[in-house]
OpenMM code with the backbone's topology and positions (N, CA, C; nanometers):
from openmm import Vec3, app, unit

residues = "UNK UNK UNK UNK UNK UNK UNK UNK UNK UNK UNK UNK UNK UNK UNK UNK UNK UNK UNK UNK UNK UNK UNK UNK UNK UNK UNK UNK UNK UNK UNK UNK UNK UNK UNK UNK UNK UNK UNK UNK UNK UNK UNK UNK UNK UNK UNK UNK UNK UNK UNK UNK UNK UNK UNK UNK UNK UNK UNK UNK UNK UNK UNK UNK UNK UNK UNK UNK UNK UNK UNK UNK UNK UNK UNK UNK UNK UNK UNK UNK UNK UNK UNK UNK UNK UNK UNK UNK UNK UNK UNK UNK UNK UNK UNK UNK UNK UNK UNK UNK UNK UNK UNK UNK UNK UNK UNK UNK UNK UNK UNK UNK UNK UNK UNK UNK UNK UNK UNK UNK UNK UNK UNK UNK UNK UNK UNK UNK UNK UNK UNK UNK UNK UNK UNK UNK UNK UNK UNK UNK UNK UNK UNK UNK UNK UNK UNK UNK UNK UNK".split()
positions = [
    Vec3(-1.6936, -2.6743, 5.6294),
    Vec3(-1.5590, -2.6495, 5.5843),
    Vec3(-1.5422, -2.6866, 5.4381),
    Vec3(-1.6095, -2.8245, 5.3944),
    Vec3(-1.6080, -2.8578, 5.2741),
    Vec3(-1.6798, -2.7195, 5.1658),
    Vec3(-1.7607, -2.6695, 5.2044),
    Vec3(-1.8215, -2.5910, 5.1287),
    Vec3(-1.7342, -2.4709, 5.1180),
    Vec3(-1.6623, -2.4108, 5.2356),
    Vec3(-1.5906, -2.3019, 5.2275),
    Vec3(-1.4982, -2.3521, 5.1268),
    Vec3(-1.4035, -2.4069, 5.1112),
    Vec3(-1.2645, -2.4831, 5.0369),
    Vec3(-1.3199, -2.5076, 4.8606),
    Vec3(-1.4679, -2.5724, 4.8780),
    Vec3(-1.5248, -2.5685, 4.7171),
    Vec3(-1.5145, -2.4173, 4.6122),
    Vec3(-1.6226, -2.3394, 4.7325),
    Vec3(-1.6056, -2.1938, 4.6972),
    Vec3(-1.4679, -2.1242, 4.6600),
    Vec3(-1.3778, -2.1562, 4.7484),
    Vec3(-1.2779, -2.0994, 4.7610),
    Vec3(-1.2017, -2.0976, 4.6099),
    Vec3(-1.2074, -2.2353, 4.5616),
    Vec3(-1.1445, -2.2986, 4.4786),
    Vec3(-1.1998, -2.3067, 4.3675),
    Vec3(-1.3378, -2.2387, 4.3360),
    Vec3(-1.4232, -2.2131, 4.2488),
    Vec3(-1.3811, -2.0260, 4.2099),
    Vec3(-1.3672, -1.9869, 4.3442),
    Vec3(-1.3440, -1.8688, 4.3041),
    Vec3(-1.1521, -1.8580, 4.2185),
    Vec3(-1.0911, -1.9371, 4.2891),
    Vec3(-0.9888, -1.8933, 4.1944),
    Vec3(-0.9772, -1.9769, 4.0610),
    Vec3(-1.0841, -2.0592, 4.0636),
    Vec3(-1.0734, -2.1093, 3.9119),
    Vec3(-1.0872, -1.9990, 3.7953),
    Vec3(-1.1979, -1.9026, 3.8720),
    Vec3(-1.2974, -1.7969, 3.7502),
    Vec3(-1.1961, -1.6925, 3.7711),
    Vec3(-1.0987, -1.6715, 3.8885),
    Vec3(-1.0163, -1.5342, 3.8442),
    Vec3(-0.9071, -1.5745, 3.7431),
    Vec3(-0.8561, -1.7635, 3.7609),
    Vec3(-0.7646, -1.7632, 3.6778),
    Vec3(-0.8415, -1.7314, 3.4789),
    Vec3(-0.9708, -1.7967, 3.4543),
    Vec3(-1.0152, -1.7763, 3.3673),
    Vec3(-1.0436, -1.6247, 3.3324),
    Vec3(-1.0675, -1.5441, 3.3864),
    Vec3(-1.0852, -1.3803, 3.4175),
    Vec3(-0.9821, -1.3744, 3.3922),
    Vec3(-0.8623, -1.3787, 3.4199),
    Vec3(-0.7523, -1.2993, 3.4032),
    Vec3(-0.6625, -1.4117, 3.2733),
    Vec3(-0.6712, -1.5322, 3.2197),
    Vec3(-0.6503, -1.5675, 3.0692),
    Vec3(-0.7595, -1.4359, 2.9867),
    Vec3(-0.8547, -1.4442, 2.9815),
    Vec3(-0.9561, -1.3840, 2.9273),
    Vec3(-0.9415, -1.2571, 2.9160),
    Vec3(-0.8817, -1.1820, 2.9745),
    Vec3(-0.8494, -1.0327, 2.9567),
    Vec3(-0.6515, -1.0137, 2.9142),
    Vec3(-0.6256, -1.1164, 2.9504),
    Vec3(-0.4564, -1.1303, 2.8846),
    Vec3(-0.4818, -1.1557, 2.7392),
    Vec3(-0.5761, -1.2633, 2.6829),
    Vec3(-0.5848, -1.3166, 2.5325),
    Vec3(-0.6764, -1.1523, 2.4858),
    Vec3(-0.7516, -1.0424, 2.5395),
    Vec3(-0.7810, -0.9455, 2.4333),
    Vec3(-0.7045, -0.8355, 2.4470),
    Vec3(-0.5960, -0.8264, 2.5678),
    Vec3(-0.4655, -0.8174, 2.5729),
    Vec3(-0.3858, -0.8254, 2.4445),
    Vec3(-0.3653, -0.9253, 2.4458),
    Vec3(-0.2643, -0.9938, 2.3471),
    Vec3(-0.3097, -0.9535, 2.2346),
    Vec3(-0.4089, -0.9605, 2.2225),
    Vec3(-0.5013, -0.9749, 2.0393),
    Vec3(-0.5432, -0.7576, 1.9797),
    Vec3(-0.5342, -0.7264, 2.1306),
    Vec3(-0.5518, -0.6164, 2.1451),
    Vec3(-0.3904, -0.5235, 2.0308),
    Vec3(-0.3283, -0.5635, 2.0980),
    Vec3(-0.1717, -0.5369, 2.1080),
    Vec3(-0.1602, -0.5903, 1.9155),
    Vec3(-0.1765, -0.6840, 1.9106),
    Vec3(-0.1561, -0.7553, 1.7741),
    Vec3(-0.1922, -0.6865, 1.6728),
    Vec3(-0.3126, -0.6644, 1.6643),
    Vec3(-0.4265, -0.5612, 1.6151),
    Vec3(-0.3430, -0.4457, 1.5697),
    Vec3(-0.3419, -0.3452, 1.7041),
    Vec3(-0.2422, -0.2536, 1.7203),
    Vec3(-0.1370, -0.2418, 1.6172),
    Vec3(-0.0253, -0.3416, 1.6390),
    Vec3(0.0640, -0.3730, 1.5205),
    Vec3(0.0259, -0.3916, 1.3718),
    Vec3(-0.0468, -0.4459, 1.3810),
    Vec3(-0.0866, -0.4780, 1.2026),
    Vec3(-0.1577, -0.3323, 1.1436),
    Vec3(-0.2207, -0.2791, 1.2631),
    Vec3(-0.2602, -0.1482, 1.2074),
    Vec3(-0.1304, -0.0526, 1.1941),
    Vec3(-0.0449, -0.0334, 1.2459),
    Vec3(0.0256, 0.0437, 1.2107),
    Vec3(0.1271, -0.0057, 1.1290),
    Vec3(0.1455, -0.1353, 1.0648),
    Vec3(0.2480, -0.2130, 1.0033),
    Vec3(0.1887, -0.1194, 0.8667),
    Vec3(0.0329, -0.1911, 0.8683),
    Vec3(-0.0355, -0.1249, 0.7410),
    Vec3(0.0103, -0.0147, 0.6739),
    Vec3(-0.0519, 0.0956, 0.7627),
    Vec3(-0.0704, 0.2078, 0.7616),
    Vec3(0.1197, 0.2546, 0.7122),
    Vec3(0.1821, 0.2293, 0.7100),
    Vec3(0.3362, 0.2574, 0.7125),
    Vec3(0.3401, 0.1869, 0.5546),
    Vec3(0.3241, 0.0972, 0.5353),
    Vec3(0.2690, 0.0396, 0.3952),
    Vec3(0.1951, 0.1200, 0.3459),
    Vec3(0.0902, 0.1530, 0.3147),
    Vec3(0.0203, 0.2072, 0.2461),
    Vec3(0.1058, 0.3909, 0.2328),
    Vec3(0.1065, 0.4586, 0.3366),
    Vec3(0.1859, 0.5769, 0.3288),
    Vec3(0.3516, 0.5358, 0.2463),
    Vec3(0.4085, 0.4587, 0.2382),
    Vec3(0.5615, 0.4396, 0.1902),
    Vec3(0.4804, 0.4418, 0.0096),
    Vec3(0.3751, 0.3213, 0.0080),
    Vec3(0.3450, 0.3501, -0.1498),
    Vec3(0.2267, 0.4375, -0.2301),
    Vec3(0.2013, 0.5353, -0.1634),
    Vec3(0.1386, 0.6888, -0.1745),
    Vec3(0.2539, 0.7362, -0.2273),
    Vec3(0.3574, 0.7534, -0.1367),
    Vec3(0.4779, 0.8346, -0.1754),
    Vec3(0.5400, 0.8498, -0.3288),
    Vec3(0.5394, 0.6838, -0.3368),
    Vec3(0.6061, 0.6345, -0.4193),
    Vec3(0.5210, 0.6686, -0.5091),
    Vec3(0.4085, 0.6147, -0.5215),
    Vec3(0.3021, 0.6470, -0.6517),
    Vec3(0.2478, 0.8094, -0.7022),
    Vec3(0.2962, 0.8697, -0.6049),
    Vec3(0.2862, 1.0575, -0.5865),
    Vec3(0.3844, 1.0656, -0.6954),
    Vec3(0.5019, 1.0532, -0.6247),
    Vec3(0.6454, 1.0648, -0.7549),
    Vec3(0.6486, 1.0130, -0.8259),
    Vec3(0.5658, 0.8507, -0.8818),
    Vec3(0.5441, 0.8246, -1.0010),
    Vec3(0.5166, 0.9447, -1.1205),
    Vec3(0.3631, 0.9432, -1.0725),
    Vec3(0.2754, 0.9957, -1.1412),
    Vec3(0.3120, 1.1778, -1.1662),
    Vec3(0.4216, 1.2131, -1.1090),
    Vec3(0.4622, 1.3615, -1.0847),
    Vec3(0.5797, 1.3312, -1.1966),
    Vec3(0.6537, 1.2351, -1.2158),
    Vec3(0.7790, 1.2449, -1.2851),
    Vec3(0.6996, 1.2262, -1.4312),
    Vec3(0.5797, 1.1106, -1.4100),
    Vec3(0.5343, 1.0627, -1.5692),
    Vec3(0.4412, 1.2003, -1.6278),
    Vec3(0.3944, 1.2932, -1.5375),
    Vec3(0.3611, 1.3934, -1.5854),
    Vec3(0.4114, 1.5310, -1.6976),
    Vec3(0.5733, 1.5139, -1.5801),
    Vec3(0.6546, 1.6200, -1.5899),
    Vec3(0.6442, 1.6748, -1.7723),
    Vec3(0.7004, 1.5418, -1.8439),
    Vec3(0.7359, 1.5760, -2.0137),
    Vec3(0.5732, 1.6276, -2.0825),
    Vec3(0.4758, 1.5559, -2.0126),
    Vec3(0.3760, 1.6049, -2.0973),
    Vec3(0.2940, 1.7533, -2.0485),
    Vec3(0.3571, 1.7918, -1.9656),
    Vec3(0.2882, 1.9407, -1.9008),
    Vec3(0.3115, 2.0457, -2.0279),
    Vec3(0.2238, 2.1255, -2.0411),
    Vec3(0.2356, 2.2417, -2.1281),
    Vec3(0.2930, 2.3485, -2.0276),
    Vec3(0.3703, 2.4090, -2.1044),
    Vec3(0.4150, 2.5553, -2.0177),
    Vec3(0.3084, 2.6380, -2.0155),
    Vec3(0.3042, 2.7237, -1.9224),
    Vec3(0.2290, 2.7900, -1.8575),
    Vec3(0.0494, 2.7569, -1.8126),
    Vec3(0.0869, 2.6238, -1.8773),
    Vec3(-0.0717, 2.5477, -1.8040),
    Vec3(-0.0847, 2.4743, -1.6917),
    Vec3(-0.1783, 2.5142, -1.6455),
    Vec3(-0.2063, 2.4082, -1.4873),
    Vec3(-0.2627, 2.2781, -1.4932),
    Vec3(-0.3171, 2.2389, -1.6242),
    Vec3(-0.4206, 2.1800, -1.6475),
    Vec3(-0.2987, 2.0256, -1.6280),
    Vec3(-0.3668, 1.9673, -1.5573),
    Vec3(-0.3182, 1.7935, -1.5831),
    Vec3(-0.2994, 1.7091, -1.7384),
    Vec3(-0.1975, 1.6717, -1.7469),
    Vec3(-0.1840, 1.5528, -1.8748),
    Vec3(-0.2332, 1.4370, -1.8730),
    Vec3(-0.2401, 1.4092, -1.7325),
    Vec3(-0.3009, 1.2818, -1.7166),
    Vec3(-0.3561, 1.2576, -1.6189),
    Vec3(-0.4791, 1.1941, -1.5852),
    Vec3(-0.6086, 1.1532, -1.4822),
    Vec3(-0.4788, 1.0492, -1.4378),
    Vec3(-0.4871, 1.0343, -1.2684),
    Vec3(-0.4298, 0.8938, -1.1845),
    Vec3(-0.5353, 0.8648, -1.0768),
    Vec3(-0.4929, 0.7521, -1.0669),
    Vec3(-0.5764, 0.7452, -0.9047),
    Vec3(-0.4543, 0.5642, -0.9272),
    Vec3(-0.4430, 0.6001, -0.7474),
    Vec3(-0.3428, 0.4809, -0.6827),
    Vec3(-0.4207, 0.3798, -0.6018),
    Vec3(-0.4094, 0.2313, -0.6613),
    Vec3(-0.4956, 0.1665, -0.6031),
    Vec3(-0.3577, 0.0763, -0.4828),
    Vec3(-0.3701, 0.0633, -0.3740),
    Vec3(-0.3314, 0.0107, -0.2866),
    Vec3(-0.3671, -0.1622, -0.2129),
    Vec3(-0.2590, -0.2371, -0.2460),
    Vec3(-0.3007, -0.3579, -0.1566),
    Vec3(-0.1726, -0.3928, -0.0684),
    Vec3(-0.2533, -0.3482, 0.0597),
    Vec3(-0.1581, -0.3644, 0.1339),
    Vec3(-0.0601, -0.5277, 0.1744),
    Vec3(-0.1447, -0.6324, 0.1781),
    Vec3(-0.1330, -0.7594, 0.2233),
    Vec3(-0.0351, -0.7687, 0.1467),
    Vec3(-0.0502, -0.7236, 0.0233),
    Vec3(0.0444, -0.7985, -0.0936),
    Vec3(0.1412, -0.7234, -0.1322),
    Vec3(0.1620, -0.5912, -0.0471),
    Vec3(0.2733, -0.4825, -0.0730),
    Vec3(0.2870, -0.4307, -0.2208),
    Vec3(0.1194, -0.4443, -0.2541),
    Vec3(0.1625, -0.3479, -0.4212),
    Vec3(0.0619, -0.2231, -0.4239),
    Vec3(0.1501, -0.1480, -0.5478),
    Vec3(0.0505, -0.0510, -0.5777),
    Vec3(-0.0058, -0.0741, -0.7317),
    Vec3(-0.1210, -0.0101, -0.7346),
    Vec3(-0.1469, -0.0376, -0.8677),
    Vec3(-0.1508, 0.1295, -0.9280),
    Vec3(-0.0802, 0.1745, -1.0059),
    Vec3(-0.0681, 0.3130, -1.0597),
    Vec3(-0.1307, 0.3143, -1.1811),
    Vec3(-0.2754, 0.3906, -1.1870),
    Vec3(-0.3805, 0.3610, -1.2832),
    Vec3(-0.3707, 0.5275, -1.3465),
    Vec3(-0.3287, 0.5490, -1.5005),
    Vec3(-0.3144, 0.6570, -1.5935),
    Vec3(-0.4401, 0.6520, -1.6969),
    Vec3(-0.4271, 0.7470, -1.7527),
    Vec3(-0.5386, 0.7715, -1.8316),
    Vec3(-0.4858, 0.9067, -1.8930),
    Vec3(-0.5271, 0.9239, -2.0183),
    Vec3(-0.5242, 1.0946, -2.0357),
    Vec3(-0.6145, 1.1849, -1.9809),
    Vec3(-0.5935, 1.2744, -2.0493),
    Vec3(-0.7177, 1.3768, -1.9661),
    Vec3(-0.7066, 1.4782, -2.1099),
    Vec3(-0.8698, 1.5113, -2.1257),
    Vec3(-0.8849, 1.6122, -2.2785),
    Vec3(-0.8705, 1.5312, -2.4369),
    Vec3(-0.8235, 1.6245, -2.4769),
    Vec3(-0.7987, 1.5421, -2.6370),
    Vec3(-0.6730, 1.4914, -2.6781),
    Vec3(-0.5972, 1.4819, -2.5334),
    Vec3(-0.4362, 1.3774, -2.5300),
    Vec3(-0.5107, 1.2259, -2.5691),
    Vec3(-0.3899, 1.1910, -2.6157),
    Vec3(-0.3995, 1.0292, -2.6586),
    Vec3(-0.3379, 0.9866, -2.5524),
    Vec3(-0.2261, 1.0339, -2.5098),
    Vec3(-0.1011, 0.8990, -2.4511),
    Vec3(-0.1526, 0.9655, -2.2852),
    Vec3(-0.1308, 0.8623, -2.2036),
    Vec3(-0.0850, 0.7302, -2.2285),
    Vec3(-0.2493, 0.6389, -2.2508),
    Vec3(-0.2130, 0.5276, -2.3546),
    Vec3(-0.2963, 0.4301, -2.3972),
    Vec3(-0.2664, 0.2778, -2.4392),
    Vec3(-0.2937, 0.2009, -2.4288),
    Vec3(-0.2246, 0.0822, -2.4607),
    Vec3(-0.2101, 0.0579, -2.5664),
    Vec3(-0.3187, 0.0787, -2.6273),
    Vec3(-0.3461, 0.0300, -2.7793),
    Vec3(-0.2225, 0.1123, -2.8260),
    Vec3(-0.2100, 0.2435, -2.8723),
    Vec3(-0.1057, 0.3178, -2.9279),
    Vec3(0.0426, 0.3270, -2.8491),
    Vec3(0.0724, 0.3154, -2.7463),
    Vec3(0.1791, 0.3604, -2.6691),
    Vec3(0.2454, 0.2744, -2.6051),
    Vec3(0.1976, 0.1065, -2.6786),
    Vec3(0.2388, 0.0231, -2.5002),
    Vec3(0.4176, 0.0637, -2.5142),
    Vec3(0.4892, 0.0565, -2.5844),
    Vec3(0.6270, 0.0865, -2.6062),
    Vec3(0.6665, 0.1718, -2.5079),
    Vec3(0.6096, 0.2744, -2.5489),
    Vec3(0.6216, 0.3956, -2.4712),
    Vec3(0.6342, 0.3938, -2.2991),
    Vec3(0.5138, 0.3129, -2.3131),
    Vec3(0.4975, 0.3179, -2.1262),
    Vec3(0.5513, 0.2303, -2.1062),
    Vec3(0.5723, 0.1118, -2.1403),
    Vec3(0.6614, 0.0502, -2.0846),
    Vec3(0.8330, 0.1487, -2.0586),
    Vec3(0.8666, 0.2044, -2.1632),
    Vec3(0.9893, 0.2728, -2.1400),
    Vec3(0.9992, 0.3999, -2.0507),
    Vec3(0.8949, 0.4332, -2.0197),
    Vec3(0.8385, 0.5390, -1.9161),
    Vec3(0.8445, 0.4831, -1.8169),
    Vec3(0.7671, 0.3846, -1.7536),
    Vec3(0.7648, 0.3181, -1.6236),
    Vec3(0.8971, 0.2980, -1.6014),
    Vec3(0.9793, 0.2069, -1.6726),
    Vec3(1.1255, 0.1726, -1.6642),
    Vec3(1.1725, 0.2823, -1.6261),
    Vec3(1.2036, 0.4157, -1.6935),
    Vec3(1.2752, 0.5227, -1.6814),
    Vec3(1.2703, 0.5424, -1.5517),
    Vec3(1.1238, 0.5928, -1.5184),
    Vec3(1.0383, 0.6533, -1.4063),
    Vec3(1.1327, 0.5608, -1.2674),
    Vec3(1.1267, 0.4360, -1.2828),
    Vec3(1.0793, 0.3825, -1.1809),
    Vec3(1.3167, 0.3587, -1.1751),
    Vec3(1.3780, 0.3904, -1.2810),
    Vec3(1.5398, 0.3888, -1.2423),
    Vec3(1.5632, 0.5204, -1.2111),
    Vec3(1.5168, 0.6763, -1.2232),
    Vec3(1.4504, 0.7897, -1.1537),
    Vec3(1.4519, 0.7803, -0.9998),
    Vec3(1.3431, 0.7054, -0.9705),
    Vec3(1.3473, 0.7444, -0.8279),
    Vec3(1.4198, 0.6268, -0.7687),
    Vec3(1.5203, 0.5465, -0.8034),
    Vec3(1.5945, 0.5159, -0.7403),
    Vec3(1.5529, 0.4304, -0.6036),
    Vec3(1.4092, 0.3627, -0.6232),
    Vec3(1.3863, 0.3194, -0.4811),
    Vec3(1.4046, 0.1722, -0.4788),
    Vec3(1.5168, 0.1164, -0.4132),
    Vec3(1.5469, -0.0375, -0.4374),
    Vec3(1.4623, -0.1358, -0.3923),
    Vec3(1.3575, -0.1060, -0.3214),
    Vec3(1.2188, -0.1779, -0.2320),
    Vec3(1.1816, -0.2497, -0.3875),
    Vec3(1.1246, -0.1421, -0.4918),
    Vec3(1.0440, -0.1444, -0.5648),
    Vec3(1.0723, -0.2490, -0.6923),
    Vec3(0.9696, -0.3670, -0.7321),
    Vec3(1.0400, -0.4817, -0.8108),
    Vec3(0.9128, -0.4895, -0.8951),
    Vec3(0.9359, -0.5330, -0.9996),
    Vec3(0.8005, -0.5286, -1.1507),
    Vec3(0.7851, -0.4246, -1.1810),
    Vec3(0.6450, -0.3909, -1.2144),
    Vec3(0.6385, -0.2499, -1.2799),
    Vec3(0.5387, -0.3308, -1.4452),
    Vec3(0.4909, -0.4271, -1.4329),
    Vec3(0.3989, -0.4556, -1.5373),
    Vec3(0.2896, -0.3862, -1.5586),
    Vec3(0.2389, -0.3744, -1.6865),
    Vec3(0.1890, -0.2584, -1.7381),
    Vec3(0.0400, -0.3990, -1.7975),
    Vec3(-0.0754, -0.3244, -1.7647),
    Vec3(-0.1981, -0.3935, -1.8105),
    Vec3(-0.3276, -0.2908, -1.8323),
    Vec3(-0.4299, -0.3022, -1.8785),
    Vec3(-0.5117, -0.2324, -1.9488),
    Vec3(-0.6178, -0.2613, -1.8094),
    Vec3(-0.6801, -0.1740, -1.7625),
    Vec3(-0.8491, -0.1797, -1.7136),
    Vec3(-0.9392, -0.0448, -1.7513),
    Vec3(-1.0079, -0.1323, -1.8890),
    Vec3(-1.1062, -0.0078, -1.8948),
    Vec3(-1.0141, 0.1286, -1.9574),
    Vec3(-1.0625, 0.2474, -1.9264),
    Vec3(-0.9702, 0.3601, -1.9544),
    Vec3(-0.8360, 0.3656, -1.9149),
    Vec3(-0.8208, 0.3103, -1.7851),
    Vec3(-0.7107, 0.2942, -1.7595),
    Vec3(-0.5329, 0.2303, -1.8046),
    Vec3(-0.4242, 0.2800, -1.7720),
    Vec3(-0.3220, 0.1867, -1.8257),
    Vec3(-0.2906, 0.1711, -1.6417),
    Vec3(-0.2511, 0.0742, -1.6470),
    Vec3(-0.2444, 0.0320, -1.4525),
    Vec3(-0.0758, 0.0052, -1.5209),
    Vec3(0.0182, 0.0488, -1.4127),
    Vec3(0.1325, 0.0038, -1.4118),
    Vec3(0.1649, -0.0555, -1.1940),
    Vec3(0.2003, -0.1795, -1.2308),
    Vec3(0.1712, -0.2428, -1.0966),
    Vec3(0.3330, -0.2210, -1.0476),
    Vec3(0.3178, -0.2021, -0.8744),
    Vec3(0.4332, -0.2310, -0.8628),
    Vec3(0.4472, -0.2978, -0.7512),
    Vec3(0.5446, -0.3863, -0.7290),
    Vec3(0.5353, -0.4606, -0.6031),
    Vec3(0.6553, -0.4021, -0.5456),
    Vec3(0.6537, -0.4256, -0.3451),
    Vec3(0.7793, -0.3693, -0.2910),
    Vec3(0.7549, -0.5193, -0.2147),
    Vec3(0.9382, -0.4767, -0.1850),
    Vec3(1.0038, -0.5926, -0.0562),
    Vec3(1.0311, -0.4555, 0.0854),
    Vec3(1.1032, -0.5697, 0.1757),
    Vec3(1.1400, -0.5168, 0.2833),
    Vec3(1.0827, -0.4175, 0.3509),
    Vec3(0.9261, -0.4419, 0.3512),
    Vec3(0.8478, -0.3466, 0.4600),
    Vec3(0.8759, -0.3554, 0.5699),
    Vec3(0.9307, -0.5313, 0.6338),
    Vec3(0.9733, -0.5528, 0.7535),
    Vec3(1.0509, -0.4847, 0.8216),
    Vec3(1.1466, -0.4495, 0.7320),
    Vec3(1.3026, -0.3997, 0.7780),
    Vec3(1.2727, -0.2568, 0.8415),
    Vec3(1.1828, -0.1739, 0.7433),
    Vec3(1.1761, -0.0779, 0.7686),
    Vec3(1.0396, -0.0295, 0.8587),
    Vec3(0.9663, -0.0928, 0.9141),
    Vec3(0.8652, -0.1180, 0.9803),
    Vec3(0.9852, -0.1076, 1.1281),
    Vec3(1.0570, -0.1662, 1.1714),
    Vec3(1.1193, -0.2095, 1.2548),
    Vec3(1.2091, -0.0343, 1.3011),
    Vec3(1.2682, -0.0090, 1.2096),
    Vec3(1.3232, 0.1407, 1.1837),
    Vec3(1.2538, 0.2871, 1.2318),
    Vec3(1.0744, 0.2485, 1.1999),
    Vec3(0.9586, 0.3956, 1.2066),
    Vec3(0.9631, 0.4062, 1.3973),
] * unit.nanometer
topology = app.Topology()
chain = topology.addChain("A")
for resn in residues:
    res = topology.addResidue(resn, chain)
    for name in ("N", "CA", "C"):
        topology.addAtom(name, app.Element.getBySymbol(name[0]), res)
């Protein structure tokens, strides 16, 4: 009898551990889940944003009837930290945008640009040099709010 009651009580030790054990990758499962799509809602909100950047800072320097780009971009993304980094360059035998010659400029561009689209998330907008690049950074608030909203 003693042996039946050991077993017995052995066995529901390992289902209670079996069943913590599949609740905690449960749980972590689920968590996961969330942060991936918290991300992903982050990163798509500042695509958007950095699309219409780089579309409005274009607009003045387009030649009529040319297709050709004024300016090389590429959008660097950190999600953790809710910024984008909006990296310009010219393209051809354009000068602007450049730091050395233009910081004025872009700074009053970004400003413009960024009271333009009107997006109240969006806070800084500092302007720094990498390489060819002019990076204009931008940080957002209230991903939460609107995370909660999708």
């Amino acid at each position: 009898m003693g042996d039946i009651l050991q077993t017995a009580v052995a066995s529901v030790v390992a289902g209670a551990w079996t069943g913590v054990a599949v609740l905690v990758v449960l749980l972590l499962t689920l968590d996961g889940l969330q942060y991936l799509r918290r991300r992903r809602a982050i990163v798509n909100t500042l695509q958007r944003f950095g699309e219409k950047f780089v579309a409005e800072f274009e607009r003045p320097l387009k030649t009529p009837g040319s297709d050709d780009r004024p300016v090389e971009s590429q959008l660097r993304f950190i999600p953790r930290r809710q910024r984008l980094e909006i990296m310009l360059t010219p393209t051809g035998r354009r000068r602007y945008p450049n730091m050395a010659d233009h910081r004025g400029n872009l700074a009053y561009d970004a400003e413009r640009i960024v009271r333009l689209l009107r997006d109240k998330r969006f806070v800084g907008g500092r302007l720094s040099a990498d390489g060819k690049w002019v990076v204009v950074a931008c940080d957002f608030e209230c991903f939460s709010e609107q995370i909660g909203r999708t």
